[in-house]
N, CA, C and O atoms as CSV, one atom per row, in Angstrom:
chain,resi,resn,atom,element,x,y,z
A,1,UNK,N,N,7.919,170.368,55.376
A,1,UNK,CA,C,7.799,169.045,55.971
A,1,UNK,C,C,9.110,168.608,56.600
A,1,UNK,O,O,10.117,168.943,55.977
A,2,UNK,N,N,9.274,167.940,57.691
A,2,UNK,CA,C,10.248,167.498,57.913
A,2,UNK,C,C,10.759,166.108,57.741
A,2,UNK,O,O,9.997,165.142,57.686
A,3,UNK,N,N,12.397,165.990,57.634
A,3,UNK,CA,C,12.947,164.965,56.700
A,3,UNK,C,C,12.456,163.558,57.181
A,3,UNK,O,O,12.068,163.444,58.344
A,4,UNK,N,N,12.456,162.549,56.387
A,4,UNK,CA,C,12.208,161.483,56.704
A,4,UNK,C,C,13.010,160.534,57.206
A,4,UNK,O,O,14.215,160.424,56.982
A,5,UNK,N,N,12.439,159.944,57.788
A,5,UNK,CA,C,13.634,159.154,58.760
A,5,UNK,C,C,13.701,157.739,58.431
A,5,UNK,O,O,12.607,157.189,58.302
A,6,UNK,N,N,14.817,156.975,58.254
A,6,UNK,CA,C,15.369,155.700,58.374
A,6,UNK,C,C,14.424,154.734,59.038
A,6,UNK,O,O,14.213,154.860,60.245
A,7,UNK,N,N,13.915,153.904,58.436
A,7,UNK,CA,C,12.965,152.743,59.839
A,7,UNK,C,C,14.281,151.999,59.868
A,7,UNK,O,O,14.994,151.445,59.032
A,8,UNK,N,N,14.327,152.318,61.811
A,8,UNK,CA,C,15.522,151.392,62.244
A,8,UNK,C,C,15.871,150.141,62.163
A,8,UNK,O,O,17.009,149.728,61.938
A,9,UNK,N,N,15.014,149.575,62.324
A,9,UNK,CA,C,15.108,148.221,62.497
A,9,UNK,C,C,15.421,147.946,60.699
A,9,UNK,O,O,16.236,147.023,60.707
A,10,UNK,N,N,15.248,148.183,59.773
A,10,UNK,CA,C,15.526,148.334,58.175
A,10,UNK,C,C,17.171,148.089,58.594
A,10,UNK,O,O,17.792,147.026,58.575
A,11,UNK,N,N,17.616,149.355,58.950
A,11,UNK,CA,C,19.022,149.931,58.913
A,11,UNK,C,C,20.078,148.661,59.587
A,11,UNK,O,O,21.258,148.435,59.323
A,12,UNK,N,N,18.917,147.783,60.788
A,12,UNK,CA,C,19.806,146.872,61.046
A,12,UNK,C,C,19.911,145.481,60.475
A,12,UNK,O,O,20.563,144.527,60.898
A,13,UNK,N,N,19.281,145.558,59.631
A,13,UNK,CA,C,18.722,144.158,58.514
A,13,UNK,C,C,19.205,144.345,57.530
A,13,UNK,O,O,20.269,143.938,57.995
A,14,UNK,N,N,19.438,144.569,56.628
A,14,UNK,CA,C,20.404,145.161,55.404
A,14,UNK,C,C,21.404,145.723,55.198
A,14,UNK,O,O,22.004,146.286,56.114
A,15,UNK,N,N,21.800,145.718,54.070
A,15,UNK,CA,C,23.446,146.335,53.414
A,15,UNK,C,C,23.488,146.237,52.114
A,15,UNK,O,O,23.227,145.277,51.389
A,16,UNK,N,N,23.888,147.464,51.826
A,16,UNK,CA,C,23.521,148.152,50.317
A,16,UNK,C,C,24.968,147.211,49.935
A,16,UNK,O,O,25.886,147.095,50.747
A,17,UNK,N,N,24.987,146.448,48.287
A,17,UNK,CA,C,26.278,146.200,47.963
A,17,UNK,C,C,26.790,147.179,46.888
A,17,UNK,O,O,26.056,147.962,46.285
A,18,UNK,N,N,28.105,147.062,46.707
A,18,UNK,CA,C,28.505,148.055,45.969
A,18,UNK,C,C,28.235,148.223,44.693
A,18,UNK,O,O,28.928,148.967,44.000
A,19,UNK,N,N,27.074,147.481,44.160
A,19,UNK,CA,C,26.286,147.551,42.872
A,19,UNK,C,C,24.849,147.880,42.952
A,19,UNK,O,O,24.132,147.955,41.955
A,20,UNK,N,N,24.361,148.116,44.415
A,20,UNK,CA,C,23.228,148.753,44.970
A,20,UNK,C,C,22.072,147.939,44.379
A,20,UNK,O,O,21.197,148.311,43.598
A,21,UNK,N,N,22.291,146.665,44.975
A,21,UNK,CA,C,22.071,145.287,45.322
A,21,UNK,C,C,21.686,145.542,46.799
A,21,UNK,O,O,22.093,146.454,47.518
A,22,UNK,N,N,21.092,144.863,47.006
A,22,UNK,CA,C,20.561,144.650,48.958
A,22,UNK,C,C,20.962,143.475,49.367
A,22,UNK,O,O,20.560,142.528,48.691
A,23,UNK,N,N,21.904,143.147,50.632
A,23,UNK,CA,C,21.589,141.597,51.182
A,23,UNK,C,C,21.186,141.531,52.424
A,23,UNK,O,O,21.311,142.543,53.114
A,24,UNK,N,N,20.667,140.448,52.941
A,24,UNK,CA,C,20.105,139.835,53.621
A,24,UNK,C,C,20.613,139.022,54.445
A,24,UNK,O,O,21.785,138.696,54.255
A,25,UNK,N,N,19.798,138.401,55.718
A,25,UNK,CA,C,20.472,137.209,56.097
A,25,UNK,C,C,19.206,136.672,56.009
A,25,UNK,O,O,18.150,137.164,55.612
A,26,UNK,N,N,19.581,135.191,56.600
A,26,UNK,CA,C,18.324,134.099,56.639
A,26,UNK,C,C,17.969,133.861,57.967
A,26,UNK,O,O,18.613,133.792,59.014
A,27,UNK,N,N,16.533,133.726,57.609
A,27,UNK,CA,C,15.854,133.687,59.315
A,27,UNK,C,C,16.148,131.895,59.439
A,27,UNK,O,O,16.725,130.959,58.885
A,28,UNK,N,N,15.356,132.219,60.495
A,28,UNK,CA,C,15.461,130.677,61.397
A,28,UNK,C,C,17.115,130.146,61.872
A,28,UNK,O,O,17.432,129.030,62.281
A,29,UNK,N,N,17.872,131.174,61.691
A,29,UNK,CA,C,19.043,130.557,62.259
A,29,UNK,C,C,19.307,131.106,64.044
A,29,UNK,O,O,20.355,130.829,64.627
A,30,UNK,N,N,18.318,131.796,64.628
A,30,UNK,CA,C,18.819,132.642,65.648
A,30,UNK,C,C,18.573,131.213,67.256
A,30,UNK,O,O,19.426,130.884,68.080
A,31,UNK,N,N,17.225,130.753,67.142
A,31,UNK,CA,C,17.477,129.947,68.391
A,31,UNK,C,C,16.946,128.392,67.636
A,31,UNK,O,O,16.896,128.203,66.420
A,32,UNK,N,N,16.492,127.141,68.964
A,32,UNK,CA,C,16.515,126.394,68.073
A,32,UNK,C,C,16.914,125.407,67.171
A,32,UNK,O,O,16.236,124.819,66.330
A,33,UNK,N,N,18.229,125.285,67.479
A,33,UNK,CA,C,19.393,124.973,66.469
A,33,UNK,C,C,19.358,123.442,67.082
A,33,UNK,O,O,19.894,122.769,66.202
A,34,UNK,N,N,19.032,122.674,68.030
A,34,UNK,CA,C,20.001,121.083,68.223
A,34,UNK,C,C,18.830,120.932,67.337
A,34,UNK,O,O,19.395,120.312,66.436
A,35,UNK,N,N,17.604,121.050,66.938
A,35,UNK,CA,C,17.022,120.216,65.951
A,35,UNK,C,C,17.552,119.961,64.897
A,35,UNK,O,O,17.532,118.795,64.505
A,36,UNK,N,N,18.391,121.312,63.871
A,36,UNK,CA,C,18.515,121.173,62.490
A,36,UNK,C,C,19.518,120.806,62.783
A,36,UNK,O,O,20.261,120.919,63.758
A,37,UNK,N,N,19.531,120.101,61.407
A,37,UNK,CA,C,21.125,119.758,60.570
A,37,UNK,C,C,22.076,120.622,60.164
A,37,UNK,O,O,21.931,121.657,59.515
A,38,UNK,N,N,23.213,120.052,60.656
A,38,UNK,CA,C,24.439,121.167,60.273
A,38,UNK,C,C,24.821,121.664,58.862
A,38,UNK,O,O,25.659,122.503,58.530
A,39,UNK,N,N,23.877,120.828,58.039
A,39,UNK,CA,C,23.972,121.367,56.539
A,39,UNK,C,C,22.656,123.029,56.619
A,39,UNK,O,O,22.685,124.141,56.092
A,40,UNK,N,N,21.838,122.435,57.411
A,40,UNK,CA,C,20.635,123.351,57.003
A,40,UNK,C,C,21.488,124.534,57.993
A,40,UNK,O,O,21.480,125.706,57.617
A,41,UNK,N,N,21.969,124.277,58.838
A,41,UNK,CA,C,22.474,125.861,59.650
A,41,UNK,C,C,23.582,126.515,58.813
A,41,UNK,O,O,23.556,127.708,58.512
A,42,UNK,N,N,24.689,125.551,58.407
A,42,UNK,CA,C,25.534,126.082,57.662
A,42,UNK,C,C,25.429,127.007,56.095
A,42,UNK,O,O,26.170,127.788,55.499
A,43,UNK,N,N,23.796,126.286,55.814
A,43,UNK,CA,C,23.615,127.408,54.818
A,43,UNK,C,C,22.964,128.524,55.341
A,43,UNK,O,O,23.299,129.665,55.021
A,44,UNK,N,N,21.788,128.212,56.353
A,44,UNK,CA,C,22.044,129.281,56.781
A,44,UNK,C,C,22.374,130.897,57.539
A,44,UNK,O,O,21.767,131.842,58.043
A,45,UNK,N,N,23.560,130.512,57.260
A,45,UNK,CA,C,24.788,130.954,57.643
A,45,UNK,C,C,25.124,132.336,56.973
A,45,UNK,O,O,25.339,133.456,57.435
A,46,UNK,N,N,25.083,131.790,55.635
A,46,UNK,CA,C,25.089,132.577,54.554
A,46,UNK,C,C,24.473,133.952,54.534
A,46,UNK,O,O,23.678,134.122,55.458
A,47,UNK,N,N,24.633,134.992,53.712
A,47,UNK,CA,C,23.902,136.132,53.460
A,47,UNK,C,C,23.520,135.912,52.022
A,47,UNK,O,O,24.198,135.197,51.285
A,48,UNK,N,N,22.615,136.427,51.695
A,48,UNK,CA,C,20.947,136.452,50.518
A,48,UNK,C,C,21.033,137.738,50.102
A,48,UNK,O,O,21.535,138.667,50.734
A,49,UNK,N,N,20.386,137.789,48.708
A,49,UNK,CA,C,20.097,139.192,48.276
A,49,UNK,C,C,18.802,139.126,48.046
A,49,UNK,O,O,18.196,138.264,47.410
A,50,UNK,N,N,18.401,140.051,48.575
A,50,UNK,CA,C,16.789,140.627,48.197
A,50,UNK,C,C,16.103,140.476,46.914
A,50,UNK,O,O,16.787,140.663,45.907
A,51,UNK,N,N,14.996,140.201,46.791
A,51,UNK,CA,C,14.739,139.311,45.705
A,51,UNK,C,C,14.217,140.954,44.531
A,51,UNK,O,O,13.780,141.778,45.335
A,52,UNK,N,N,14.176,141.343,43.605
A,52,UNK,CA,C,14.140,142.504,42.826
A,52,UNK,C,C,12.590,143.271,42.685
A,52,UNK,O,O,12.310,144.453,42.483
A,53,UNK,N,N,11.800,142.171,42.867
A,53,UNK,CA,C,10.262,142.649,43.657
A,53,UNK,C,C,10.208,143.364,45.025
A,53,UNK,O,O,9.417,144.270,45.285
A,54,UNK,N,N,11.287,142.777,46.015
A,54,UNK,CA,C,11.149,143.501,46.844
A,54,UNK,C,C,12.300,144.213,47.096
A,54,UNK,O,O,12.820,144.012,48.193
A,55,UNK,N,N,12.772,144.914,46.424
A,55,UNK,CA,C,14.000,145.821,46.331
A,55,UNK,C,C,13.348,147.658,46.582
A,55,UNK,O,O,13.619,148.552,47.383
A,56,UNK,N,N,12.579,147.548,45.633
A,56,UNK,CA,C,11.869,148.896,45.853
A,56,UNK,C,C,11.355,149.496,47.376
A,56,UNK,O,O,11.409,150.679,47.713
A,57,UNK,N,N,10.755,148.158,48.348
A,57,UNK,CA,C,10.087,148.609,49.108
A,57,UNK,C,C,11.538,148.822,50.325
A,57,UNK,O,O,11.441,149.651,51.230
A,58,UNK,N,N,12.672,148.048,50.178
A,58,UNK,CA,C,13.522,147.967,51.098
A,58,UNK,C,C,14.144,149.451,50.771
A,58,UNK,O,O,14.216,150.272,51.684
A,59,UNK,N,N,14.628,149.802,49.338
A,59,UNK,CA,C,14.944,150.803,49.490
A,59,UNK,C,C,14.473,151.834,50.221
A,59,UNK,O,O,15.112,152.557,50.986
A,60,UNK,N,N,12.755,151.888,49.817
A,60,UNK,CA,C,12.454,153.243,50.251
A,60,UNK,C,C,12.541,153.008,51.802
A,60,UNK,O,O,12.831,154.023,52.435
A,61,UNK,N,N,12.351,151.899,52.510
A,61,UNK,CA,C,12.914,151.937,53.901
A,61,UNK,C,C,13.750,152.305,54.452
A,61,UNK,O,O,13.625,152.782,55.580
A,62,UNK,N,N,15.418,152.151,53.533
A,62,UNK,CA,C,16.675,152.733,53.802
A,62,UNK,C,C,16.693,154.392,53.252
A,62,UNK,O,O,17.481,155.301,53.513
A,63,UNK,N,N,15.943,154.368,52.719
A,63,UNK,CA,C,15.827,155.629,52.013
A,63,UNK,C,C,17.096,156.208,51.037
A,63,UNK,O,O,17.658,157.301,51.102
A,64,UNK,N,N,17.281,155.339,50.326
A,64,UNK,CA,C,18.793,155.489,49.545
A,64,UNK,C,C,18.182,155.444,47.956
A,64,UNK,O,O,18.949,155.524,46.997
């Protein structure tokens, strides 16, 4: 069989932490923005970790 491959778009959404932890960013910050409040953009702003239910499925996406 041949090897399995990375789903790209995975590879550009995530980052393994050095306790092999996953984070994230938060949606709704990309367009959009004169509506919200600078509290709601500034959080987020922030990066998230993957919640441990869905850790399994991200992995096998990154394939790590």
């Amino acid at each position: 069989m041949p090897k399995m491959k990375t789903k790209s778009g995975a590879k550009k959404r995530f980052e393994l932490t050095g306790t092999g932890r996953i984070k994230r960013k938060h949606a709704y910050h990309g367009h959009i923005l004169t509506k919200k409040s600078q509290k709601r953009k500034r959080n987020l702003d922030h990066t998230a970790i993957v919640e441990r239910a869905d850790e399994k499925v991200v992995k096998q996406m990154l394939l790590k």
